[in-house]
Structure formats: structure tokens, C-alpha cells
C-alpha atoms as an extended CHARMM CRD file, in Angstrom:
* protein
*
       268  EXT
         1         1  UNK       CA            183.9590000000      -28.1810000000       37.3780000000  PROA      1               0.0000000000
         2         2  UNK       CA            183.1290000000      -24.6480000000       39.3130000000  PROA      2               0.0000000000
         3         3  UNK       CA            179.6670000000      -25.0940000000       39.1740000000  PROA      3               0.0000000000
         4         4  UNK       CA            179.8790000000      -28.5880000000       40.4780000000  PROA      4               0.0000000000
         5         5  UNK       CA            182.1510000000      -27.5870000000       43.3830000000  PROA      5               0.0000000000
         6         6  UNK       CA            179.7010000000      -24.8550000000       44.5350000000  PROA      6               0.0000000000
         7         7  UNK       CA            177.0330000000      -27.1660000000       44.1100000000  PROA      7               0.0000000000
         8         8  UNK       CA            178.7510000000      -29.2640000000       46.5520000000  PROA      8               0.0000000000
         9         9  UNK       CA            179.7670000000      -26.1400000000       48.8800000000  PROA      9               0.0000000000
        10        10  UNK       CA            175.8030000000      -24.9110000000       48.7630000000  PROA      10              0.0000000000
        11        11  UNK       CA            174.7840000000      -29.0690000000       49.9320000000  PROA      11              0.0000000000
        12        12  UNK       CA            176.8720000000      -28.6120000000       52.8460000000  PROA      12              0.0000000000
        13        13  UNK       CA            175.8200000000      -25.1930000000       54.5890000000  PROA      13              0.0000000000
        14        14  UNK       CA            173.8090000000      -25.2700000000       57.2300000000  PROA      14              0.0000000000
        15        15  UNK       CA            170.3960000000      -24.0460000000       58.3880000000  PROA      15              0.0000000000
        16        16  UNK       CA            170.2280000000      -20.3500000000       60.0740000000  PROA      16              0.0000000000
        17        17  UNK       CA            169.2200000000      -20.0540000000       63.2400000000  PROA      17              0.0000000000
        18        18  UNK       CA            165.2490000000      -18.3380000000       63.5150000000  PROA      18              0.0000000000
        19        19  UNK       CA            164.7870000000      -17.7710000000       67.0290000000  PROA      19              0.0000000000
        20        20  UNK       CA            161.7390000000      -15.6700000000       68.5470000000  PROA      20              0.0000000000
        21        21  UNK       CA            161.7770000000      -12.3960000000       71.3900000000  PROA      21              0.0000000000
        22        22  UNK       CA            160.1390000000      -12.7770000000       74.0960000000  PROA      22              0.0000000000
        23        23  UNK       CA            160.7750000000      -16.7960000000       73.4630000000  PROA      23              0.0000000000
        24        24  UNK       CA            156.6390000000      -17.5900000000       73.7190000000  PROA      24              0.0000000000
        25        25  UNK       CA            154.6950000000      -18.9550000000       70.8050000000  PROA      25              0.0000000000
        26        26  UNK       CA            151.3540000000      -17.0790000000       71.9060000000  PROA      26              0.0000000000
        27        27  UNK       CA            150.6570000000      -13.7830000000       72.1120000000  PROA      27              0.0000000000
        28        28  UNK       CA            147.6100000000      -11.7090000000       72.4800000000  PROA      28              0.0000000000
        29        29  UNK       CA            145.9120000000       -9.5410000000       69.6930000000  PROA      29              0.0000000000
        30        30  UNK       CA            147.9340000000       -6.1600000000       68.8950000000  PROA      30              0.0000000000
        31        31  UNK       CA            150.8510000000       -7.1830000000       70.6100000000  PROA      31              0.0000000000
        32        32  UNK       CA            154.3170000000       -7.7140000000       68.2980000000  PROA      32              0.0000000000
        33        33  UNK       CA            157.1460000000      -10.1500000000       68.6920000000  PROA      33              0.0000000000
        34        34  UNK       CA            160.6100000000      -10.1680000000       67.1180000000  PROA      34              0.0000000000
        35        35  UNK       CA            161.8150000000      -12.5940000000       64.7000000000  PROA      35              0.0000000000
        36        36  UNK       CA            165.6850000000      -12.9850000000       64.3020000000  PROA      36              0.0000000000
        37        37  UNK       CA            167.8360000000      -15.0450000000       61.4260000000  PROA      37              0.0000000000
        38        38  UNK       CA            171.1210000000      -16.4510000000       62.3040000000  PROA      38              0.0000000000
        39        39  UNK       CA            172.6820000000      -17.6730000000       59.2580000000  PROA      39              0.0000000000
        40        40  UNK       CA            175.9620000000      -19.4770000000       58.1040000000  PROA      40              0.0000000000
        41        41  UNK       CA            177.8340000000      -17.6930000000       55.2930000000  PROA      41              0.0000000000
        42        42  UNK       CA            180.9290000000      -19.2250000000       53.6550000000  PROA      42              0.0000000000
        43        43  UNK       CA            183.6320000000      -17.0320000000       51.8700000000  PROA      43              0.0000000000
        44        44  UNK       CA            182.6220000000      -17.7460000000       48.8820000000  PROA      44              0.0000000000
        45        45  UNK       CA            179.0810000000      -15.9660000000       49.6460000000  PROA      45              0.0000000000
        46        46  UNK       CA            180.2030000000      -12.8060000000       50.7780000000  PROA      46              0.0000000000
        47        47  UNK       CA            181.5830000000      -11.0650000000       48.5310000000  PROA      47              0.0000000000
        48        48  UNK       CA            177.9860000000       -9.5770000000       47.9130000000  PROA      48              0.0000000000
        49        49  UNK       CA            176.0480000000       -8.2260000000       50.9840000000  PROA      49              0.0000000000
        50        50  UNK       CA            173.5890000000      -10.7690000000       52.7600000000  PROA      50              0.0000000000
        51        51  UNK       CA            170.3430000000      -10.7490000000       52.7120000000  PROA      51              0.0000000000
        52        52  UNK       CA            167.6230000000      -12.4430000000       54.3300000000  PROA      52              0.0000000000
        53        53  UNK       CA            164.2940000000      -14.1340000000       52.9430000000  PROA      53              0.0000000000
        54        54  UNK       CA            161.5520000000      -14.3680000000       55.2860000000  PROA      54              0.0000000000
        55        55  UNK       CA            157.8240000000      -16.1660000000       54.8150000000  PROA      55              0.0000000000
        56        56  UNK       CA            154.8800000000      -16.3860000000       56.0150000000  PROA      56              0.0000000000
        57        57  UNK       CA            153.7360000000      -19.7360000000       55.2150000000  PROA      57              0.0000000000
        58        58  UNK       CA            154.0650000000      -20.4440000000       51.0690000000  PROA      58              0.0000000000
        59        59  UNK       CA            153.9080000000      -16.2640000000       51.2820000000  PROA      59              0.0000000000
        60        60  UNK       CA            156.9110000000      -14.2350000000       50.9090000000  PROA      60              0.0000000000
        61        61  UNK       CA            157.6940000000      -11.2070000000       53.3140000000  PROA      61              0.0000000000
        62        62  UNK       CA            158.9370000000       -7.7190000000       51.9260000000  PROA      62              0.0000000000
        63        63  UNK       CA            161.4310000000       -7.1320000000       54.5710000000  PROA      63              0.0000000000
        64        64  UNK       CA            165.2190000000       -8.2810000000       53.7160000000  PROA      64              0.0000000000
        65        65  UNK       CA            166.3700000000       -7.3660000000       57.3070000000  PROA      65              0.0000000000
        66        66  UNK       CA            168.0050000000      -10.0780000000       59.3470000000  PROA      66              0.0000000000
        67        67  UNK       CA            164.9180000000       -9.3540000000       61.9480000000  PROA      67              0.0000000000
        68        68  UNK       CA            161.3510000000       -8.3260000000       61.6240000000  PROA      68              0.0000000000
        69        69  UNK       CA            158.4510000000       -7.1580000000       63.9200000000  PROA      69              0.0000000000
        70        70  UNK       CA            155.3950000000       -9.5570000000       62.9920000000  PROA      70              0.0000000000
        71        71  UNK       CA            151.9690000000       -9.5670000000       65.0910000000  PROA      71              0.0000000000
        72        72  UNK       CA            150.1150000000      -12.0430000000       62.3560000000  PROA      72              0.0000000000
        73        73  UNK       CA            149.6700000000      -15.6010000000       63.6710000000  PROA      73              0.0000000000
        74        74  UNK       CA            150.8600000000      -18.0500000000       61.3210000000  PROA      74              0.0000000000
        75        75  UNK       CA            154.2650000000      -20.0740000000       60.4620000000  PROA      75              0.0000000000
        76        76  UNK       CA            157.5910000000      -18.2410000000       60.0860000000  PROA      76              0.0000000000
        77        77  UNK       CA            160.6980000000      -19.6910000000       58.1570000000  PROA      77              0.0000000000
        78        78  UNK       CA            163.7660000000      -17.7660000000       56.6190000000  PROA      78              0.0000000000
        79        79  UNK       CA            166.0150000000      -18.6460000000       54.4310000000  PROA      79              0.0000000000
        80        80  UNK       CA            170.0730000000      -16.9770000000       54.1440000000  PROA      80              0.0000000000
        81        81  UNK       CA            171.6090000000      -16.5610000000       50.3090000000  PROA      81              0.0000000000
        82        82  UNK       CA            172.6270000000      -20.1140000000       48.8790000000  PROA      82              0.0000000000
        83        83  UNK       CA            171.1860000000      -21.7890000000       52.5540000000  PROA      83              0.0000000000
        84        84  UNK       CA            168.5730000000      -24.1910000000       53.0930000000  PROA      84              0.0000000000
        85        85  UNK       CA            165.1670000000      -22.5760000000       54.8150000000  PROA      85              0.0000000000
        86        86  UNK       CA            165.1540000000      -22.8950000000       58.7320000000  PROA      86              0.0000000000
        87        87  UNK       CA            163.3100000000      -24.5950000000       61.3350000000  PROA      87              0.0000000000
        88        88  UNK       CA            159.2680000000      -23.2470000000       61.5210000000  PROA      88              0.0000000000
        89        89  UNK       CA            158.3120000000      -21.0060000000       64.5810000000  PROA      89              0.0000000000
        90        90  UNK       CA            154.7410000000      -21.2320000000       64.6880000000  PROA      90              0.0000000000
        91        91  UNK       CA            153.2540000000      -18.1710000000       66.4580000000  PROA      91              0.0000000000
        92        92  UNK       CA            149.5950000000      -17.9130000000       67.8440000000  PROA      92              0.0000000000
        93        93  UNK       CA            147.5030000000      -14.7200000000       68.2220000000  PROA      93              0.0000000000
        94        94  UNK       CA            144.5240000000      -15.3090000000       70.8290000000  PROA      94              0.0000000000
        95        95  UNK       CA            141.9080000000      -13.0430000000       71.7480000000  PROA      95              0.0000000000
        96        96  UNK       CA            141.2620000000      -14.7370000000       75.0800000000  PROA      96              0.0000000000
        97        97  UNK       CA            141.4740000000      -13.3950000000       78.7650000000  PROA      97              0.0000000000
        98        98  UNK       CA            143.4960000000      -16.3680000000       79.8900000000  PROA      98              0.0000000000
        99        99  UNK       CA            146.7580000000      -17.6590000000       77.7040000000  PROA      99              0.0000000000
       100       100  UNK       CA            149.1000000000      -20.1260000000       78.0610000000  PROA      100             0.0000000000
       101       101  UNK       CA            152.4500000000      -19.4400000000       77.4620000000  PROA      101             0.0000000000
       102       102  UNK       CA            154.8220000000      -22.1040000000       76.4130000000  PROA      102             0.0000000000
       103       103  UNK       CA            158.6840000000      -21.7250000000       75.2230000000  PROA      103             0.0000000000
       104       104  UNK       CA            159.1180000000      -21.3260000000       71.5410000000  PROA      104             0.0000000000
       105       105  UNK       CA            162.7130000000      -24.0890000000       71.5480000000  PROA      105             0.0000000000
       106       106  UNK       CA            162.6050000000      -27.4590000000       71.8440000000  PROA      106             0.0000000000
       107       107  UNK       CA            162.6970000000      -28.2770000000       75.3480000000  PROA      107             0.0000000000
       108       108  UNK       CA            165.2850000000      -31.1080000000       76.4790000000  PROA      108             0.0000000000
       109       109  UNK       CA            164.9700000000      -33.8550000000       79.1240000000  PROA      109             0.0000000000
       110       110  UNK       CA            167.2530000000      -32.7470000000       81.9790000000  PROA      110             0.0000000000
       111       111  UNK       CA            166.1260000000      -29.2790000000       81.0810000000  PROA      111             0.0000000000
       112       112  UNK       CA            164.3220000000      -26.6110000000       82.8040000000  PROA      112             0.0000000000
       113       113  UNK       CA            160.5490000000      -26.7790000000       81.4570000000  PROA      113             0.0000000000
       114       114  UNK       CA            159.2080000000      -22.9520000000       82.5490000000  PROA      114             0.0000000000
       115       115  UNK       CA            155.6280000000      -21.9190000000       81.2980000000  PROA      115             0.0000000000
       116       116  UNK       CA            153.8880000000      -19.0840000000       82.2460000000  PROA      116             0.0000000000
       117       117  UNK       CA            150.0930000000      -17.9930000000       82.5680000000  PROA      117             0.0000000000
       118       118  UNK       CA            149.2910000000      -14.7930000000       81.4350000000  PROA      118             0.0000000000
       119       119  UNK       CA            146.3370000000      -12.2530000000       81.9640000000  PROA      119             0.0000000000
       120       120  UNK       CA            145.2190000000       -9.9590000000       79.0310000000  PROA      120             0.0000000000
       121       121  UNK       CA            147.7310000000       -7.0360000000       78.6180000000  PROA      121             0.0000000000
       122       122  UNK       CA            149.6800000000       -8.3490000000       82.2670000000  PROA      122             0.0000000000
       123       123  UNK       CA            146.3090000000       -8.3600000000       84.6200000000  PROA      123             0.0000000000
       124       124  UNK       CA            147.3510000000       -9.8640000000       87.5840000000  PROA      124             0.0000000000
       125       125  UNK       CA            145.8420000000      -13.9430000000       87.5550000000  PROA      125             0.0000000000
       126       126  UNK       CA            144.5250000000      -14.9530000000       91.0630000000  PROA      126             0.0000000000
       127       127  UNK       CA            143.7050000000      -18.2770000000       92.3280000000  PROA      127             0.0000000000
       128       128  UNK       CA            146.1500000000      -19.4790000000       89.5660000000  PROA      128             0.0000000000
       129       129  UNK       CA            146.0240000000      -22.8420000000       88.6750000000  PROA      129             0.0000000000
       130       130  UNK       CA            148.0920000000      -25.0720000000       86.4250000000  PROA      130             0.0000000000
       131       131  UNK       CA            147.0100000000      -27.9660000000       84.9050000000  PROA      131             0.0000000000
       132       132  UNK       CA            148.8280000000      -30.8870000000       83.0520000000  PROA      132             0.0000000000
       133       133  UNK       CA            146.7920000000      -33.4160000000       80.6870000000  PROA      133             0.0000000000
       134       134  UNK       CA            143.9000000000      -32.3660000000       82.6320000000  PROA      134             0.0000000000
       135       135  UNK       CA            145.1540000000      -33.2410000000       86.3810000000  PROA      135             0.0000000000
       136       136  UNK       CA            146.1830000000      -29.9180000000       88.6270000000  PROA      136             0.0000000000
       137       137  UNK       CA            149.9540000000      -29.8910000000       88.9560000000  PROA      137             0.0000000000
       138       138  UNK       CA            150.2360000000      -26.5150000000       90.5440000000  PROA      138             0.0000000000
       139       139  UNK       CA            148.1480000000      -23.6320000000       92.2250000000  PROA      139             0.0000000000
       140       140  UNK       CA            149.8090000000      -20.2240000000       93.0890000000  PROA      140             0.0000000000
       141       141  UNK       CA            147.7080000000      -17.5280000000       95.1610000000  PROA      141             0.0000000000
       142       142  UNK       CA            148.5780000000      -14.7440000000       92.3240000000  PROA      142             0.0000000000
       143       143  UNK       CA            150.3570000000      -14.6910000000       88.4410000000  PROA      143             0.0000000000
       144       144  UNK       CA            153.4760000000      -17.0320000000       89.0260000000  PROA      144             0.0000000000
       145       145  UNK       CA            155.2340000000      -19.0090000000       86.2140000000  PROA      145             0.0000000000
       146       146  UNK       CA            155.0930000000      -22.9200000000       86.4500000000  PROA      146             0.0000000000
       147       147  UNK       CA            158.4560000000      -24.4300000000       86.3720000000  PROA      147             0.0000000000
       148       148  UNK       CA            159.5540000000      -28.0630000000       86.0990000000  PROA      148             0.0000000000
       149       149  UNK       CA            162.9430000000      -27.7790000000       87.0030000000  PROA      149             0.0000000000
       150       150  UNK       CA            164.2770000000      -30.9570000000       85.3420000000  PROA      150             0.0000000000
       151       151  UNK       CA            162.0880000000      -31.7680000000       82.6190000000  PROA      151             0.0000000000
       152       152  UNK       CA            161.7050000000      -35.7070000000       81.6960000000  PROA      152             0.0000000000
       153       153  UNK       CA            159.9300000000      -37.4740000000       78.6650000000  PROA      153             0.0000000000
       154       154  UNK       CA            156.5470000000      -38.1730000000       81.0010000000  PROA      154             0.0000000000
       155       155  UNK       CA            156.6090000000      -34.2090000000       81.5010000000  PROA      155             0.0000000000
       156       156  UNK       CA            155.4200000000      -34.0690000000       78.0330000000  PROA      156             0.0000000000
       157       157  UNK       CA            151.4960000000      -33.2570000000       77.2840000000  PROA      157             0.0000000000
       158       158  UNK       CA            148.5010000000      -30.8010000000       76.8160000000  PROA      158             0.0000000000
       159       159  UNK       CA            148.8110000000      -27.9230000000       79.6100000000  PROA      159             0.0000000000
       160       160  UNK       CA            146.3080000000      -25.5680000000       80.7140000000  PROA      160             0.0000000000
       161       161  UNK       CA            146.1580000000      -22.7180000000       83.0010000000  PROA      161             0.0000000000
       162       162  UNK       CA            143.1400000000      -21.0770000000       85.1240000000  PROA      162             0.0000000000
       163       163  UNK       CA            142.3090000000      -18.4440000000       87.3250000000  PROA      163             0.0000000000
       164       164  UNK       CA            140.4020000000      -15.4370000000       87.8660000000  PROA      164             0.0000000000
       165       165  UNK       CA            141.0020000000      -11.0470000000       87.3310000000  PROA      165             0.0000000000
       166       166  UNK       CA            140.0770000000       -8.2920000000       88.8950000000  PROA      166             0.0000000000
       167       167  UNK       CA            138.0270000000       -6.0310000000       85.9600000000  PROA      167             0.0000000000
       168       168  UNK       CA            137.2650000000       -4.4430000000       87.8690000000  PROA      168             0.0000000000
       169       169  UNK       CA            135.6790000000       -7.2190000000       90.2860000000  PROA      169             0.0000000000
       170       170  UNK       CA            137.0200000000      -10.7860000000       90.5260000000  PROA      170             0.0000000000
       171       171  UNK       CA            135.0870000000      -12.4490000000       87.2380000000  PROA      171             0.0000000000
       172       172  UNK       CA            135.1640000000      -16.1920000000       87.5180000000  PROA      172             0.0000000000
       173       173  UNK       CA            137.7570000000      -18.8170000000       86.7870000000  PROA      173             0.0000000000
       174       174  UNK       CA            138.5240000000      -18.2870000000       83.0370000000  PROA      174             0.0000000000
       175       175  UNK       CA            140.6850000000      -21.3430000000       81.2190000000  PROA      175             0.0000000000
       176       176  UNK       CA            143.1620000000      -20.7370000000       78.7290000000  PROA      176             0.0000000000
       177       177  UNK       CA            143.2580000000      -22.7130000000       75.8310000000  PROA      177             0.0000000000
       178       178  UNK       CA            145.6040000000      -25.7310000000       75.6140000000  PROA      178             0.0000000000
       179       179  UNK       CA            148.7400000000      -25.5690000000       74.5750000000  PROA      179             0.0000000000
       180       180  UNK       CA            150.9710000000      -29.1460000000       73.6230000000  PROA      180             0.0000000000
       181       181  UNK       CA            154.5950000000      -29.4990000000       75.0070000000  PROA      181             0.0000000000
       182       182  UNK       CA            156.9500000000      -32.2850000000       74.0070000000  PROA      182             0.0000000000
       183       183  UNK       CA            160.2590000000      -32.9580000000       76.0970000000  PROA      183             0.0000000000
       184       184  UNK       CA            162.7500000000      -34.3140000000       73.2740000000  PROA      184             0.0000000000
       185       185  UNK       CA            165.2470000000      -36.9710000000       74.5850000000  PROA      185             0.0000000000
       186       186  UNK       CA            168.0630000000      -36.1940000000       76.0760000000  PROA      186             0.0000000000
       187       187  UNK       CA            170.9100000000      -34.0140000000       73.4830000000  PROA      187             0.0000000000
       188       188  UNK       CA            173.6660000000      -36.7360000000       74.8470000000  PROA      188             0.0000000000
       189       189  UNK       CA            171.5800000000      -39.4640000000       74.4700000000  PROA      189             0.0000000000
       190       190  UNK       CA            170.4440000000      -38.3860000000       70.9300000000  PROA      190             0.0000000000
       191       191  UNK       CA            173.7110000000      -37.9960000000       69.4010000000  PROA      191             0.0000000000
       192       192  UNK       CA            175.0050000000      -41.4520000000       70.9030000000  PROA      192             0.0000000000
       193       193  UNK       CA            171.7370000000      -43.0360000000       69.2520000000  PROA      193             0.0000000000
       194       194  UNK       CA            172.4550000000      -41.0800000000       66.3220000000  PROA      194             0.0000000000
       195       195  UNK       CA            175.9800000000      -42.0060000000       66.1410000000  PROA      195             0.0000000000
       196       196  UNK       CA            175.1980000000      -46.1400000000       66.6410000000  PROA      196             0.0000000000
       197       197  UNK       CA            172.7150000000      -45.5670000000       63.7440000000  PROA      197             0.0000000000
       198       198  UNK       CA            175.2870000000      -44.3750000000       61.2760000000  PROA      198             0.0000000000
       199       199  UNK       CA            178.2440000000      -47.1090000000       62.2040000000  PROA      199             0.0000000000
       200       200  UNK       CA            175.2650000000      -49.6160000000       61.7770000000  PROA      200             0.0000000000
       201       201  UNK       CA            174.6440000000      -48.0760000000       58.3260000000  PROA      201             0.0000000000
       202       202  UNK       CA            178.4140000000      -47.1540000000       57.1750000000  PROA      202             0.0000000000
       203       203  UNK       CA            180.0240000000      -49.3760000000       54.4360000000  PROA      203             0.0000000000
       204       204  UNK       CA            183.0510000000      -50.8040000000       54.3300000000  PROA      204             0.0000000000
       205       205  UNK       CA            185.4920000000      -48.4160000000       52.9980000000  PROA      205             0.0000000000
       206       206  UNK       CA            189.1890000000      -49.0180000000       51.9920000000  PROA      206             0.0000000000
       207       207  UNK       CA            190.1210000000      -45.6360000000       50.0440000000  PROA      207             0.0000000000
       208       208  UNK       CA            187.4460000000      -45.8520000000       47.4230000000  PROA      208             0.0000000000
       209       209  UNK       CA            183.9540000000      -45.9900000000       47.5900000000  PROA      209             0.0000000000
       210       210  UNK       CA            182.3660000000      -49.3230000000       48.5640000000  PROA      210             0.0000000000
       211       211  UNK       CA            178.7170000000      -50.1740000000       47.1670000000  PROA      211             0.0000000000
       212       212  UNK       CA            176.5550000000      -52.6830000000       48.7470000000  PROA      212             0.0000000000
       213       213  UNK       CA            173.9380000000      -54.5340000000       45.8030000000  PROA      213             0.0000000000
       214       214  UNK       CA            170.8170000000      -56.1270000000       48.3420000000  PROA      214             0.0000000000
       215       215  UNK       CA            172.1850000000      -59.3210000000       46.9800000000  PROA      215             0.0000000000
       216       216  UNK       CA            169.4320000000      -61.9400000000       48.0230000000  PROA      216             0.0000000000
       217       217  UNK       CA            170.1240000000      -66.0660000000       49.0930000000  PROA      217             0.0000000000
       218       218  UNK       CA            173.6280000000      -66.8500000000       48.0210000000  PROA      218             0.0000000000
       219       219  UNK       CA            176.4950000000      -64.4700000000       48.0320000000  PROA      219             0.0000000000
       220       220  UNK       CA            174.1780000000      -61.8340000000       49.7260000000  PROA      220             0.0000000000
       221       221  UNK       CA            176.2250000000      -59.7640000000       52.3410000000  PROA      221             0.0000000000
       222       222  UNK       CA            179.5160000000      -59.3940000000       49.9670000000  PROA      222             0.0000000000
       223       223  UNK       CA            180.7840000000      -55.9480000000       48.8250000000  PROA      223             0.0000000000
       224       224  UNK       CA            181.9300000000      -54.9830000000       45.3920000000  PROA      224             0.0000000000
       225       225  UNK       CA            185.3220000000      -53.1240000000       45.1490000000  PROA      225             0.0000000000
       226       226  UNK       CA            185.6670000000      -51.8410000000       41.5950000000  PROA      226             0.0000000000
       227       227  UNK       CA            184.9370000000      -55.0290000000       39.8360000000  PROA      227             0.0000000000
       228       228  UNK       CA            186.2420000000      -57.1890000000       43.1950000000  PROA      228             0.0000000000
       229       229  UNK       CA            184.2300000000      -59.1420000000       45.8000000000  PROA      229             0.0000000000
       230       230  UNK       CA            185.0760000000      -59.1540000000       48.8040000000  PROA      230             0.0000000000
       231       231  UNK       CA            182.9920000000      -61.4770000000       51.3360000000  PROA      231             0.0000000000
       232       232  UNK       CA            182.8360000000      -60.8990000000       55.0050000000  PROA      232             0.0000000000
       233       233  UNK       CA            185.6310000000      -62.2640000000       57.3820000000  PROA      233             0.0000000000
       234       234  UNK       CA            185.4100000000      -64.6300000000       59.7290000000  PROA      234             0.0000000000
       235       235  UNK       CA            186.3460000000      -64.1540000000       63.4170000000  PROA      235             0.0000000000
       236       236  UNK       CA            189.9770000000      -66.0290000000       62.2510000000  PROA      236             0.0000000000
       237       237  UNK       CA            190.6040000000      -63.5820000000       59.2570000000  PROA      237             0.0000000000
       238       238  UNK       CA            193.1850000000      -61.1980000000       59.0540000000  PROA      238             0.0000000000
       239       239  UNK       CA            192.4790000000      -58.1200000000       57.7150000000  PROA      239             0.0000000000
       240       240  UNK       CA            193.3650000000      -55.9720000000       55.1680000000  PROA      240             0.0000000000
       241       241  UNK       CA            197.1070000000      -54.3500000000       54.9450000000  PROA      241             0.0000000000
       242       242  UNK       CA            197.9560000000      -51.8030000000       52.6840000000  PROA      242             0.0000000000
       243       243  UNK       CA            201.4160000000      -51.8790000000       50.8160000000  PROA      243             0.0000000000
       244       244  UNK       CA            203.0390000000      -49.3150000000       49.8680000000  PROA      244             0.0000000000
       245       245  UNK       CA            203.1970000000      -47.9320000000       46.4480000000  PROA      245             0.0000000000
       246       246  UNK       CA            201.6180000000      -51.3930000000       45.8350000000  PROA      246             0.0000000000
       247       247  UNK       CA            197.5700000000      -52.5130000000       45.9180000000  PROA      247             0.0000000000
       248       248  UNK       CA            195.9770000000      -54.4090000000       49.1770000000  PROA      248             0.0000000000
       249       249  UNK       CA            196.7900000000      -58.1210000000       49.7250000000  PROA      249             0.0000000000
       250       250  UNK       CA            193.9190000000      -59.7460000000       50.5310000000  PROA      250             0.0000000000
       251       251  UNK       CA            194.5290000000      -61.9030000000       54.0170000000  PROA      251             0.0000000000
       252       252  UNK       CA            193.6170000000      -65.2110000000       54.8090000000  PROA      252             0.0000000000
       253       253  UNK       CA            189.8600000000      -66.0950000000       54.4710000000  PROA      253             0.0000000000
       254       254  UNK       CA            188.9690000000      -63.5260000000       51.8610000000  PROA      254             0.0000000000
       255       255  UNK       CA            187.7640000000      -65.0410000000       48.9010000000  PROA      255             0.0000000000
       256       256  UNK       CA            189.9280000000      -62.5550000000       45.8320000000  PROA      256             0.0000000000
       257       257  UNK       CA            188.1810000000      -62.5830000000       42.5150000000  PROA      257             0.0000000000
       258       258  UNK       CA            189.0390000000      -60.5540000000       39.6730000000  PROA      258             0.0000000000
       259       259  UNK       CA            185.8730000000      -58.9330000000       37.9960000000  PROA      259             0.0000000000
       260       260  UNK       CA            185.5520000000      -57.7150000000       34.3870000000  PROA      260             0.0000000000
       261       261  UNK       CA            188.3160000000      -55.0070000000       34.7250000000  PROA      261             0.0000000000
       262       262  UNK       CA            191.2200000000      -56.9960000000       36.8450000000  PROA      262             0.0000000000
       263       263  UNK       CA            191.3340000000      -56.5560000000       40.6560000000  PROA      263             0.0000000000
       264       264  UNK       CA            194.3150000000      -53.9710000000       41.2310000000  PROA      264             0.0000000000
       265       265  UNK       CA            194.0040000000      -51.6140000000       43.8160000000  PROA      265             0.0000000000
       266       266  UNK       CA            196.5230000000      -50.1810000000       43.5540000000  PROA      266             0.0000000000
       267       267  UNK       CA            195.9560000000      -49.1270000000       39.6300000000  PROA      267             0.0000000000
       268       268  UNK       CA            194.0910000000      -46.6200000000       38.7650000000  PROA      268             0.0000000000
């Protein structure tokens, strides 16, 4: 019975949290980022210290620390005691003149959208250009991040950055490589979808659990109760009432048929 109820208590925890510092998902060769773990720990899972897995890919990391330093391009999950592995951060390393940087976190419709072009080691980027699916959407005289203030759905694409450095005379226009953004729908929106999916979905329930057989042609769409059938009601039906200390009565229009066992709800 214990190892069934901490089954059930590991199914429920949630993911930790891996978020990346600075929040951009390319970086340039040499340079290191910070990787942090935000985990949920129930009661139950403390009462030894926590510790943190962290991989690289299918390849586990050394470090047990709740952050790490990492400079190796490449995709990053971790994973708290007894919790399921996080979300990926996928991290680039480029060797360019010219990158693109674009925000790690999934990026919202109603959100800001900020992006930023970036010279090698911070060289100032003149005659700056921004560019989104191919088409200019912004042109700055000197380094400048692009923002969109409210992001929407047709915001999302391939963007690409240009412009030309000083080393130590103006070279010509270099081009990042391009870098795809998606702008989710909106978190409001999402959960209200969500939650219309699931009442779609939910059975009938009246204090035990209902299952639905994909009955086909006749009788299809009726729900079995412990050995009872119940069909569905019509608009004129009345519905269930529960009696106390007694089973349910079925109401008017509902079809009551004992199965195998009997049809008492209220026995156990």
C-alpha cells in the first residue's frame, strides 16, 4: 500500500523550472552562460538533501549543483529527486561576427517580443538592420535591440540581423545566421481552450468511476455504472438525486437495468 501511494505522490509532482542567464539561446565561442533548476519537492522527499541531475543530451553531467556554468552548445534538461525531467533549453555556440539573439522562454501573444543583434565580444553594429522572414522590419544607425512591443501569432518567423564593424575599418555588411521565433497563443486563451477540451472529454461521474465502452450502432453513447446502464437524458429528464443513506433513484426517462451484480448504489 506505501509503495503504491508514493507511486501516486511521484505521478503528481511537477516539472522544475530550467531557466537560462543572460536569457539568449546563442552565444559566441568561449563565452559561458548559467543554467538554473527550480524544482518542486514534497515532504515526503526531503528528509534527504536534494540534488540535482543535469544532461547534456542522452549524456549525464558531473555537477549535482542546482546551477552550472556550461559554454558547450547542445540541449540541456535536469531532472529534481523523484521529478519528471524539465523542459529542453537548447543553446547555440557560433563562431560568427554577426549573431542573432533571441529569448530563451516561450514568448506569448500580447507579450513583449525583444531580440537583440550582437557584434563579436560587444563591437559596436552600425548600419544595423533587422530583418523578419526575409523583409527589413527595422534599421537603427548603431547596436540597438529590436522590440515588438506586443507580440501577435503573425510576429512569428525566421529573423535575421545585419550590419557592419569597425576592425579596425568599417568591413562590409556581415548577416547573422537565422534564428526561428514562434509567438505561442495567448496564456488566457490557452487555458480556456484547454479547459473546453477537458469538459468535452470528462465522463459522467456520480461518486464512482464511470467507464465509457465505444459502443458502436445501437446502445452506443450509454455509460456503465458498476454493472448499470445508464442512457443519456433527454431535454425532459430529471436528473439524478441522491438519497441519503440510501442509493440514487433513477428519474424519469432513464432507462434502470440491473447488470450481473444488482444495481445498488448505494451498496458497496
Amino acid at each position: 500500500m506505501w509503495e503504491l501511494t508514493a507511486l501516486l505522490l511521484l505521478a503528481t509532482l511537477e516539472k522544475p523550472i530550467l531557466s537560462l542567464h543572460p536569457p539568449w539561446t546563442t552565444i559566441f565561442k568561449g563565452e559561458r552562460v548559467t543554467l538554473r533548476c527550480d524544482g518542486y519537492h514534497p515532504l515526503l522527499l526531503e528528509l534527504r538533501p536534494i540534488s540535482t541531475l543535469w544532461y547534456l543530451g542522452h549524456l549525464l553531467l558531473p555537477s549535482h549543483k542546482k546551477s552550472i556554468e556550461v559554454q558547450t552548445p547542445g540541449v540541456y534538461r535536469c531532472q529534481t529527486r523523484g521529478a519528471p525531467v524539465s523542459d529542453p533549453i537548447h543553446l547555440s555556440v557560433s563562431n560568427d561576427w554577426l549573431i542573432l539573439q533571441v529569448p530563451y522562454a516561450a514568448v506569448f501573444e500580447g507579450e513583449p517580443l525583444v531580440m537583440r543583434c550582437r557584434g563579436w565580444y560587444d563591437k559596436v553594429v552600425y548600419k544595423l538592420h533587422y530583418y523578419h522572414d526575409g523583409q527589413p522590419v527595422r534599421y537603427f544607425h548603431s547596436s540597438a535591440n529590436y522590440t515588438v512591443p506586443q507580440a501577435r501569432a503573425s510576429d512569428s518567423g525566421r529573423y535575421q540581423c545585419s550590419g557592419t564593424m569597425r576592425i579596425p575599418v568599417e568591413s562590409a555588411p556581415m548577416f547573422s545566421a537565422k534564428v526561428a521565433v514562434t509567438v505561442q497563443e495567448a496564456r488566457h486563451a490557452a487555458a480556456v481552450r484547454l479547459l473546453q477540451v477537458q469538459s468535452r472529454r470528462a465522463p459522467l461521474r456520480l461518486g464512482r468511476r464511470v467507464h465509457r465502452p465505444r459502443a458502436r450502432g445501437r446502445g452506443a453513447g450509454i455509460a456503465l455504472v458498476r454493472g448499470c446502464y445508464l442512457q443519456p437524458q433527454r431535454p425532459e429528464t430529471q436528473p439524478l438525486a441522491a438519497a441519503s443513506g440510501a442509493g440514487f433513484s433513477p428519474g424519469r426517462g432513464v432507462h434502470h437495468r440491473p447488470g450481473p451484480t444488482g444495481c445498488g448504489f448505494g451498496a458497496r
